[in-house]
C-alpha positions as CSV (number, residue, x, y, z in Angstrom):
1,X,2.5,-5.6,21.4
2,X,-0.1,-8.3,21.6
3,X,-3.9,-7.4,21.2
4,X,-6.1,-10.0,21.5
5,X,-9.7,-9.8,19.8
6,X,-12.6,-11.5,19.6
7,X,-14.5,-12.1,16.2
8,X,-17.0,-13.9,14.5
9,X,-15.6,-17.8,12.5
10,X,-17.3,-15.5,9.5
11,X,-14.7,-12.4,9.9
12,X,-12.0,-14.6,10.6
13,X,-12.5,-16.6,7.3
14,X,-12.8,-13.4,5.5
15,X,-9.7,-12.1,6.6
16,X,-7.9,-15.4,5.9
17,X,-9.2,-15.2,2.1
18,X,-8.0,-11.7,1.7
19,X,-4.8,-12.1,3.6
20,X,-4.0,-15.0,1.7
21,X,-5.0,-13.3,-1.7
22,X,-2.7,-10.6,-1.0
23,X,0.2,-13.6,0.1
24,X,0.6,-12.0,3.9
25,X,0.1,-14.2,7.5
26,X,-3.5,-13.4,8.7
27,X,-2.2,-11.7,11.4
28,X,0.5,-9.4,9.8
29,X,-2.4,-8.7,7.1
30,X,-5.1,-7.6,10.2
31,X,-2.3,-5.6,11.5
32,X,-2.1,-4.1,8.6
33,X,-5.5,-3.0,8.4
34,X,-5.7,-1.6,11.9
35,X,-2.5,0.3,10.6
36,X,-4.3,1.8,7.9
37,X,-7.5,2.6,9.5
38,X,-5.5,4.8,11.8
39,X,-3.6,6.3,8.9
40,X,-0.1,5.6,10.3
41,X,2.9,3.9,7.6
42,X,3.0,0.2,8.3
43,X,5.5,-1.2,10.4
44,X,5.5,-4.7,10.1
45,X,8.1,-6.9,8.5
46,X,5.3,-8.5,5.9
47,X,3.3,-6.8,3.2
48,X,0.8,-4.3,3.8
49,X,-2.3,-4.5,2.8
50,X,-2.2,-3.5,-1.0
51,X,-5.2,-1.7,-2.6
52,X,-7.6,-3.1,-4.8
53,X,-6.4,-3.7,-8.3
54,X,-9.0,-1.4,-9.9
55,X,-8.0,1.3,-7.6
56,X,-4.3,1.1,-8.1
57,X,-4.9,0.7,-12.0
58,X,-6.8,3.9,-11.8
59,X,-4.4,5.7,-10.0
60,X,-1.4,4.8,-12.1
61,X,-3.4,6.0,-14.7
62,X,-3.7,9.7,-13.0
63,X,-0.4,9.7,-12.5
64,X,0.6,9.2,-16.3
65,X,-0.9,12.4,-16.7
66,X,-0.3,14.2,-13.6
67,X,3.0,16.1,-15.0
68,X,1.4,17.7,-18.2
69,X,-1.5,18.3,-16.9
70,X,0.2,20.6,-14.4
71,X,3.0,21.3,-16.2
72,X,5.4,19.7,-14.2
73,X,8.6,19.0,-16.0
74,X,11.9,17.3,-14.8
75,X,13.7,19.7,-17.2
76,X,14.9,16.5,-19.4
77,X,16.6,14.7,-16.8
78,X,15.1,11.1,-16.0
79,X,14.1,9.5,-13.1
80,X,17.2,7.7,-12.2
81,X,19.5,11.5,-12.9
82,X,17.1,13.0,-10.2
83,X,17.2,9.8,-7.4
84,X,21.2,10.1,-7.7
85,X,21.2,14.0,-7.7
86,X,19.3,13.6,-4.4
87,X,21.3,11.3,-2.9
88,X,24.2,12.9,-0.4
């Protein structure tokens, strides 16, 4: 589906410099965004727009801890054991 909008030169620049800092089209990048502001998974063929990379540092960092400090445990096995116990 095509949607055509009408925005300022100013927007338009702005989403070229953050679509090319993130390496998408400008286009698959604004999809993106419209994709995220409505919560659904992306569906284009090109990257979605990543999160900043003091947000995704922070959040691997949560997740480091996230088993102990819930005691979570994968009762020794690693990572690759469980993805090939799940698979049929």
């Amino acid at each position: 589906m095509t949607i055509t909008l009408d925005i300022t030169l100013d927007l338009r620049a702005e989403l070229a410099r953050q679509a090319a800092e993130k390496g998408c089209a400008l286009e698959a990048y604004a999809a993106g965004l419209l994709e995220e502001a409505t919560h659904l998974p992306f569906a284009g063929g090109a990257k979605a727009a990543a999160p900043p990379v003091d947000e995704r540092a922070e959040a691997i960092e949560r997740l480091k801890t996230f088993g102990k400090r819930h005691g979570l445990s994968l009762g020794g096995m690693t990572l690759r054991e469980l993805r090939h116990e799940a698979r049929p």
